[in-house]
Residue, then its C-alpha position, 0 to 999 in steps of 0.5 A: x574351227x575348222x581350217x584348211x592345211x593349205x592356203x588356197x592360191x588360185x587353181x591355175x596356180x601350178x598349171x602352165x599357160x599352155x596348158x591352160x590354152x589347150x583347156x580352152x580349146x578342147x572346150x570350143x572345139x567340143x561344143x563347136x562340135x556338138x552344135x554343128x554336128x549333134x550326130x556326133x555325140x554318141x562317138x564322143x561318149x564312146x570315145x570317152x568310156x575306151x579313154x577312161x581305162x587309160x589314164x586317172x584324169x581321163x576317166x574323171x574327165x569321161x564322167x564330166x563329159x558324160x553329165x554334159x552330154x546328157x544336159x545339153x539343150x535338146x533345142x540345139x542338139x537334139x535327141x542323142x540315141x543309146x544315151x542311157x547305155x552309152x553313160x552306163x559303158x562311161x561308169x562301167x569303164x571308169x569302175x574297172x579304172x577305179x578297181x586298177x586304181x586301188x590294187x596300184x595304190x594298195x590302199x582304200x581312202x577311210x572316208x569313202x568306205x561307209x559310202x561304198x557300204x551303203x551302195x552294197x547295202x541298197x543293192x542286197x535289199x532291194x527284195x524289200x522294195x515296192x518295185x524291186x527291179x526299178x530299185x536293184x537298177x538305181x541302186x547298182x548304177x548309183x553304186x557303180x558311179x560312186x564307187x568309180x567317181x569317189x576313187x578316180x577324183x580321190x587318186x587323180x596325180x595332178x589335181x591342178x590340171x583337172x580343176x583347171x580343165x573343169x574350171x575353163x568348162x565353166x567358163x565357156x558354158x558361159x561364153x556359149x550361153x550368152x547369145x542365147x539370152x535374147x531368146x529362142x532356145x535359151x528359154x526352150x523349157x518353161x519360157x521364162x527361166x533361161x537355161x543356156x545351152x543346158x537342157x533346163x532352167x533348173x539344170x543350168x542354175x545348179x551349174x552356175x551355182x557351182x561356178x559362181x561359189x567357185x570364182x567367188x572362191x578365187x576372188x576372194x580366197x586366193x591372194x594372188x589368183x592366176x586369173x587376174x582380177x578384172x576378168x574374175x570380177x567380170x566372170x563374177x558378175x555375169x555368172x550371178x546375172x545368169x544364175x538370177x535369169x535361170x530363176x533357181x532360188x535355191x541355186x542361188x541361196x546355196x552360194x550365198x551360204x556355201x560361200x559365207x560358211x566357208x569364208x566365216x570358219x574355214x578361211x584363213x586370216x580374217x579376210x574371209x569374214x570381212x568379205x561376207x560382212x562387207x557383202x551383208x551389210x551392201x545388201x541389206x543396206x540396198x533393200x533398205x534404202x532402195x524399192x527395186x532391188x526389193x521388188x526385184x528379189x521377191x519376184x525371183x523367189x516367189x517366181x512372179x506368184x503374186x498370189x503367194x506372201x512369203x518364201x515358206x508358203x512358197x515352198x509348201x506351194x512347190x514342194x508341200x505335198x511332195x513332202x507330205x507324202x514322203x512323210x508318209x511313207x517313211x512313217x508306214x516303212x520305218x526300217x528299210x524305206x519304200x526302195x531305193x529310187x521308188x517315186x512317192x506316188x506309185x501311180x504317178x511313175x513313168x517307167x521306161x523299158x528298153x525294147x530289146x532288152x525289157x529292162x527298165x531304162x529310166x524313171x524320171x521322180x521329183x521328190x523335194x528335201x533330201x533327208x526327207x527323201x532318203x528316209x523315205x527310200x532307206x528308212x532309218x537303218x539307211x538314213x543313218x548309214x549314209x548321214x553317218x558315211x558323207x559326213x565322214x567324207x565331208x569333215x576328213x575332207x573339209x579339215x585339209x582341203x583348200x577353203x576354196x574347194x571345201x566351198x564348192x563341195x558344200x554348194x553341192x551338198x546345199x542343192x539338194x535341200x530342194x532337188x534330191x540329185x545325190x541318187x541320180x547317177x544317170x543324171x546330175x548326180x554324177x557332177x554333184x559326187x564330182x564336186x563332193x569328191x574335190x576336197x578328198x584329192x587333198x585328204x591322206x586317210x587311207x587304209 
């Protein structure tokens, strides 16, 4: 058993009050911001990427802004033009930051090496590619990112400041979102799943998931929580009200066993395990005894598909053929995959060029299990590079950081058992390698 070196005793618990408040007003005043003044945007992102070399918690704050950015509900912001350079200029600023960072400190965190390695090694074969520039692009942002996000998160000299500037955006995400539930661009995408002020029902799930695990982890974690109790509870619950509504099944899964792992192996004094059970039994005991809360469930899974009987014929349904044809191509290039970023069916990609430059910008792909996908595109001397560096991140980091934060991470890891985001840098990647990095602000493995 596993058990965190340090009682976890709420994440405002070191910050002042007035700090906190400004936290609050940062995060109204840039949605007011972005929501009255959409044209706006490409300055705050400039303004970000220039910050970023100044201070540690700035550049770790620039990426975040970043992400936020780029997944804002085109309903209520509209198109943000250079957006794909203007995140690259963010990465590239916050990689000289990182490089600075490392030459200060004069050391290089153990846990983050084989990481980097993997990053180098997916640039130097990206000639074994079936489209070698789409791939040498992927894998040098998602390089460049990774470098930068593992060591500015890692050297951050306050993490209680950062954690509580990230926990108050969550909260307000939710406040913005909610008068959108009555309809309108809440449901812009699809019309059922609700997506809040983000750009997609299944964007805007991943977050709550996040959120969720994280207050979940402070109500019940922290023995004296800075948020009081009544205020974590009602959080709490409008947090898994809106994670159901965005329809994200495997968002939601993902806190339930995040949250269960943690508090079963990793918490410390017993509490943890009395909590879950409590919950499992209430649950249980509700479908049990109670038709509605079972019909309402299973059409949250099977996504109203009466056509469908059960959660792995629905997976087959949604991911089964995408599967399918990852397998494939693993099997027909077992050593160094079909590319880093390459889309399973070549015919089916869509990329975009810049028109000044002719390079590729983006190339949007859906692939559905993680490990399948990595496989596919790294083959087995990737596959076991990078299965072998995370979880060398993952155990150093799990074995000294709060239960709380080692929860969060592992809802991060969770997500991708559906939606392969740990390569998309350009996307909501960037947020996942965040809440990965959280638990190494706590480890002391340096060279």
């Amino acid at each position: 058993m596993i058990s965190s070196s340090k009682n976890y005793t709420g994440i405002n618990t070191n910050i002042k009050k007035t700090s906190s408040q400004r936290h609050y007003f940062f995060w109204f005043a840039f949605f007011s911001l972005a929501l009255a003044i959409p044209a706006a945007l490409p300055l705050v992102l400039l303004l970000a990427a220039m910050l970023a070399s100044v201070r540690t918690l700035w550049a770790a704050q620039a990426l975040v802004i970043s992400w936020l950015v780029s997944f804002l509900n085109p309903g209520l912001v509209g198109s943000i033009p250079n957006l794909f350079f203007l995140k690259f200029f963010i990465l590239f600023m916050v990689s000289i930051k990182a490089v600075v960072l490392l030459f200060h400190h004069r050391t290089i965190p153990v846990s983050h090496l084989g990481l980097i390695a993997f990053g180098i090694a997916i640039c130097l074969l990206f000639g074994t590619s079936q489209l070698p520039s789409l791939s040498f692009l992927k894998a040098f942002l998602f390089t460049l990112g990774l470098f930068g996000t593992l060591t500015v998160v890692r050297f951050i000299p306050n993490p209680n400041q950062f954690l509580s500037w990230l926990q108050i955006m969550g909260v307000v995400i939710v406040i913005v979102s909610l008068p959108f539930i009555a309809g309108g661009p809440g449901y812009l995408r699809n019309g059922t799943g609700f997506q809040g002020i983000l750009n997609h029902p299944q964007a805007f799930g991943m977050f709550m998931s996040l959120f969720t695990t994280w207050i979940a982890a402070d109500l019940f974690f922290s023995p004296q929580p800075a948020i009081s109790r009544p205020v974590l509870w009602a959080l709490l619950t409008l947090s898994l009200g809106l994670l159901f509504m965005s329809e994200a099944r495997v968002a939601l899964l993902s806190s339930v066993l995040s949250f269960g792992f943690v508090g079963v192996f990793l918490s410390k004094g017993g509490k943890g395990v009395l909590y879950f059970g409590i919950a499992v039994v209430a649950m249980l005991s509700m479908f049990f005894f109670f038709d509605a809360p079972r019909e309402l469930v299973s059409e949250f899974f099977l996504k109203r598909r009466s056509n469908l009987s059960g959660l792995s014929e629905l997976y087959w349904d949604s991911r089964g053929e995408i599967l399918l044809t990852s397998i494939d191509n693993f099997r027909s290039n077992l050593t160094f995959g079909i590319g880093f970023g390459v889309p399973s069916d070549l015919n089916s990609v869509e990329i975009i060029y810049d028109a000044t430059l002719g390079i590729p910008i983006s190339a949007p792909i859906e692939k559905g299990f993680f490990l399948v996908a990595l496989l596919e595109e790294t083959g087995i001397v990737g596959g076991i590079i990078f299965t072998v560096a995370l979880g060398s991140l993952l155990y150093r980091s799990f074995a000294t950081a709060p239960a709380a934060i080692s929860a969060i991470a592992l809802t991060s890891l969770l997500l991708n058992t559906t939606e392969n985001t740990l390569f998309s840098m350009s996307g909501f990647g960037i947020l996942i390698w965040i809440f990965l990095a959280l638990p190494s602000m706590w480890s002391r493995h340096d060279l």
